[in-house]
N, C-alpha and C positions, 0 to 999 in steps of 0.2 A: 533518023527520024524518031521522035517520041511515041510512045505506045498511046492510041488514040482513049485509051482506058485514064481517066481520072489517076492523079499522082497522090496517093495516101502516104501517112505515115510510115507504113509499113513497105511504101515503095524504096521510100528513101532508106532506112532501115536494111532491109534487104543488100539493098547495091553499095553502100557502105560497109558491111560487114558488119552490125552491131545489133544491138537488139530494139526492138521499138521503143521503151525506156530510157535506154542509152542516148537513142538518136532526140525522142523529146526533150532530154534535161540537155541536150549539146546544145538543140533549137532555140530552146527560152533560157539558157544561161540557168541552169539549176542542178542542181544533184552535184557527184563527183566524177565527171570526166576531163580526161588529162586535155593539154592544149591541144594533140596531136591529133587526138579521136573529134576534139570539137570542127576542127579545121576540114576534118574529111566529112565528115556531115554535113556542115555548111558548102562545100564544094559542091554534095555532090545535091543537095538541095536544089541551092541554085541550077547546076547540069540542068536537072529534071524538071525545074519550072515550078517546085514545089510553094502551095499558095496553104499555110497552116489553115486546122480546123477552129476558128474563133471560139463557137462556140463549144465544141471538147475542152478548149484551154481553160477555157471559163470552170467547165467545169471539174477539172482537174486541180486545179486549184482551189475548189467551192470543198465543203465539208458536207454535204447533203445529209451526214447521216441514212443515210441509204445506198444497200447494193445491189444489183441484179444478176440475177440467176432469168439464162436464157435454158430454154427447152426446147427442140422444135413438138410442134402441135398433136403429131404422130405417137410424143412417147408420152404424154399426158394420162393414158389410158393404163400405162402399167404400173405395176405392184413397184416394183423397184427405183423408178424415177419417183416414183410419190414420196417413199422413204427417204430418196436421197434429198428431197428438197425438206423434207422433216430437218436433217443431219444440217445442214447449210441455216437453215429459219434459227436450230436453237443454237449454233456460232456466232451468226449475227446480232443473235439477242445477249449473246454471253459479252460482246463488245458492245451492248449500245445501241445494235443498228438497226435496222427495219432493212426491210428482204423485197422486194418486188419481182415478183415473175414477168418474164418475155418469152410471149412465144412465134415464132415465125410466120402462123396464119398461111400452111400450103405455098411458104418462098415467099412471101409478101413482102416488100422492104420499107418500110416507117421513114420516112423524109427524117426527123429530129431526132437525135438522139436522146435516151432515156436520163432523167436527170440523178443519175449515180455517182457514186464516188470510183466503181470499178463492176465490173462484172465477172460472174463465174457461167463457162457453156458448159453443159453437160454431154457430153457424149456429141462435140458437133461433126457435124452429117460434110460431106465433102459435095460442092455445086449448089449448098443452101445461100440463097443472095440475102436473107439476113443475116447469116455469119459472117459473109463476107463486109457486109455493110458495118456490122460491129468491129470486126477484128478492124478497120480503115480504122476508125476513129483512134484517138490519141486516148482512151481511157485505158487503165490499167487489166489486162485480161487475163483468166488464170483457165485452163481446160481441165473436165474431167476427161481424159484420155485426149492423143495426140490431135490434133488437128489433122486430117489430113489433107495436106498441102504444103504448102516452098514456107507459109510465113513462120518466122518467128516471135512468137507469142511470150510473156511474161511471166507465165510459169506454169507448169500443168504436174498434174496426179493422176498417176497414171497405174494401173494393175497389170501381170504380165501372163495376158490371157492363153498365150500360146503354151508356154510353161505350166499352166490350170489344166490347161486341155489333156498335155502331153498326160500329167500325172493320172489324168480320170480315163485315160486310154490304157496305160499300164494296170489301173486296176480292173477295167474290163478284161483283160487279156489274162490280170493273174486268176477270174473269175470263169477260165472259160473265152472268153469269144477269139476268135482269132478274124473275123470278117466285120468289122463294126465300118456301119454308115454314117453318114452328117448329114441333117438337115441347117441350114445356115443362112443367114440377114445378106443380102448384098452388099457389096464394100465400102457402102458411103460412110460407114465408119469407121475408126480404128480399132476398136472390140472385134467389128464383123472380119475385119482381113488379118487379125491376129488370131483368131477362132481358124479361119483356112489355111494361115500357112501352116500351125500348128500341126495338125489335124495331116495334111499333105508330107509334112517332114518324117510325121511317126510313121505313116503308111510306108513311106519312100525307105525307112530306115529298118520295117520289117516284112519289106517287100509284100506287100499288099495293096490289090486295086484299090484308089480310091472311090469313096459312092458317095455322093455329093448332089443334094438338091438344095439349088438356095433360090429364096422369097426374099421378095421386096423386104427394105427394113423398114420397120412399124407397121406392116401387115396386118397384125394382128393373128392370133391362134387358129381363125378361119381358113390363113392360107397354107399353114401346118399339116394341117391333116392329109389332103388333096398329096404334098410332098413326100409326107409319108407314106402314104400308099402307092405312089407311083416309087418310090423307093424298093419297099415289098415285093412291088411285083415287077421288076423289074430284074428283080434280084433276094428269089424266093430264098437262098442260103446264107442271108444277113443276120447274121447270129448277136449283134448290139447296136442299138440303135440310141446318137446325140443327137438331142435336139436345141437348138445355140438360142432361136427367140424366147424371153420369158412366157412361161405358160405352155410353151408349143409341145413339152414332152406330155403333158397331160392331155392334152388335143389329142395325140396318137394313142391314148390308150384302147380308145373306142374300133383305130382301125389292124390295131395289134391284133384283138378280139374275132376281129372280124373275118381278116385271113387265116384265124386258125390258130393262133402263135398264144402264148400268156409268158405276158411280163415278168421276167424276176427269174422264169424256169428255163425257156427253149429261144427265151429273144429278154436279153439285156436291156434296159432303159436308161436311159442320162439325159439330165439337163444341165446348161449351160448358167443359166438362172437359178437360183433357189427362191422361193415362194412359199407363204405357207399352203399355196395350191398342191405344192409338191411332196411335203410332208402329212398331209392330208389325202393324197391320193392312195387308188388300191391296187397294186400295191405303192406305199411309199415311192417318191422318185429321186433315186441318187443324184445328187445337184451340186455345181458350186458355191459358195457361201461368197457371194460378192460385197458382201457386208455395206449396203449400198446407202445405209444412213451415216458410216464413219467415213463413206467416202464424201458424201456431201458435207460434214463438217470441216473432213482435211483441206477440198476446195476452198471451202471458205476461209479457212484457217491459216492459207497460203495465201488470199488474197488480201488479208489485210496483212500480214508481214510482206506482201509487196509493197502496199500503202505506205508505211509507215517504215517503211528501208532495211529493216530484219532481215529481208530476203532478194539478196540479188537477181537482175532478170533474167531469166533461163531457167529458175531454177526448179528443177524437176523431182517430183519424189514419189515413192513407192508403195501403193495402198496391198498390203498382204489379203492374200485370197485362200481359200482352202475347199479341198475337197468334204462333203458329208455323206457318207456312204449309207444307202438305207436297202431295204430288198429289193426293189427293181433290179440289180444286180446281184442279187446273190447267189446265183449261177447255178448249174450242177457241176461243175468240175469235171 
């Protein structure tokens, strides 16, 4: 029996074994795949009862001069999606294009599709039914960070936030703390469960409890604070405290304060995010430098070398991150 779910591109895709590219240029006779891969596509098309999306075709074909960069609604509000869409606006403009934001509107799902040449999702959220409504369609899709889910997408840019974490835990440790907590985004996306495994591994690997409070993602820095203090006191001997949402490690400075503790000397600070909130704050907040305007250029940068064939589907690549140490951790040793 058929899955009573709608048969997407990505359906056929998927059970094929290929990538959603692959399986549209098999569909409509384009691109370069061999006879072999074209003939399993169309099998398994057919299988699935698959009825193509006209008008994706249409547009896939069309030259719109325009791309879309999806957001959901939630991260509109930070410092760091604003940058990244800065980083994507002047790629677009470097090719020509004009840039259109989509944002999901609380899961909303838009019957038409956006009239694009391809899209870029930033950071998408896993059980968002605009994502999913996007990733169906036949347009070309590039992620910043992975999707999480089964589909395979057209190319994504990706940072390796677990690997960030591990390094800004070592320098807490070389700083002093030997007890360091996480406050942390829930896993709707690939950032948030690369931030925990991270985070889980180094504790596991220097034998230490982990302390773990995590907030909805896109919360905002209101539901930070509350996390952090139930952190505190739940575990007055937590000698460094990460905080993964943008802005959230400056939310905690007030309840650092409050319990008695100061930043930088008897309790460690870290963000996940860098901000100028962060190098602004007192003291300074050690952060990672997600360099979030060169990632939305590199998105876009990959999506039109999918457009225009430069870049095979699948193809994934590597946005460098770094630690920037400032006094929030400068320890007593």
């Amino acid at each position: 029996m058929r899955e009573s779910r709608p048969v997407t591109l990505i359906t056929v895709a998927r059970q094929a074994g290929v990538s959603k590219t692959t399986a549209s240029d098999a569909l409509t006779g384009t691109g370069r795949v061999s006879p072999a891969t074209r003939d399993r596509v169309m099998q398994t098309a057919t299988m699935l009862g698959y009825v193509p999306n006209s008008s994706a075709r249409h547009l896939r074909r069309a030259v719109t001069g325009t791309i879309g960069l999806h957001l959901p609604e939630v991260l509109t509000r930070s410092d760091y999606y604003m940058r990244f869409v800065f980083g994507a606006v002047d790629q677009a403009a470097a090719h020509g294009y004009d840039l259109t934001l989509i944002t999901s509107g609380h899961g909303s799902v838009r019957p038409r599709l956006p009239r694009v040449d391809g899209i870029v999702l930033g950071d998408p959220l896993g059980g968002d039914a605009a994502v999913e409504h996007l990733i169906g369609s036949e347009l070309p899709i590039v992620t910043c960070e992975r999707f999480p889910g089964r589909d395979v997408l057209d190319g994504v840019v990706r940072s390796e936030h677990d690997a960030a974490l591990r390094v800004l835990l070592d320098h807490l440790h070389d700083a002093g703390a030997r007890r360091p907590a996480l406050v942390v985004s829930s896993g709707e996306s690939d950032w948030a469960a690369d931030l925990g495994r991270g985070y889980r591994e180094w504790c596991r690997e220097h034998r230490v409890e982990p302390r773990i409070r995590t907030i909805t993602f896109g919360s905002g820095t209101e539901a930070a604070a509350p996390a952090a203090a139930d952190l505190l006191s739940a575990h007055p001997d937590t000698d460094a405290l990460v905080c993964g949402p943008d802005g959230a490690a400056a939310a905690a400075l007030p309840v650092i304060r409050a319990a008695g503790r100061e930043a930088g000397r008897d309790l460690l600070l870290a963000s996940c995010v860098d901000s100028p909130a962060m190098a602004e704050a007192d003291p300074p907040i050690t952060a990672i430098d997600l360099r979030p305007r060169e990632a939305g250029a590199r998105c876009a940068e990959l999506l039109f070398e999918v457009l225009n064939g430069s870049a095979p589907p699948g193809t994934e690549r590597i946005h460098p991150i770094a630690l920037v140490p400032r006094a929030s951790t400068q320890g007593t040793h």
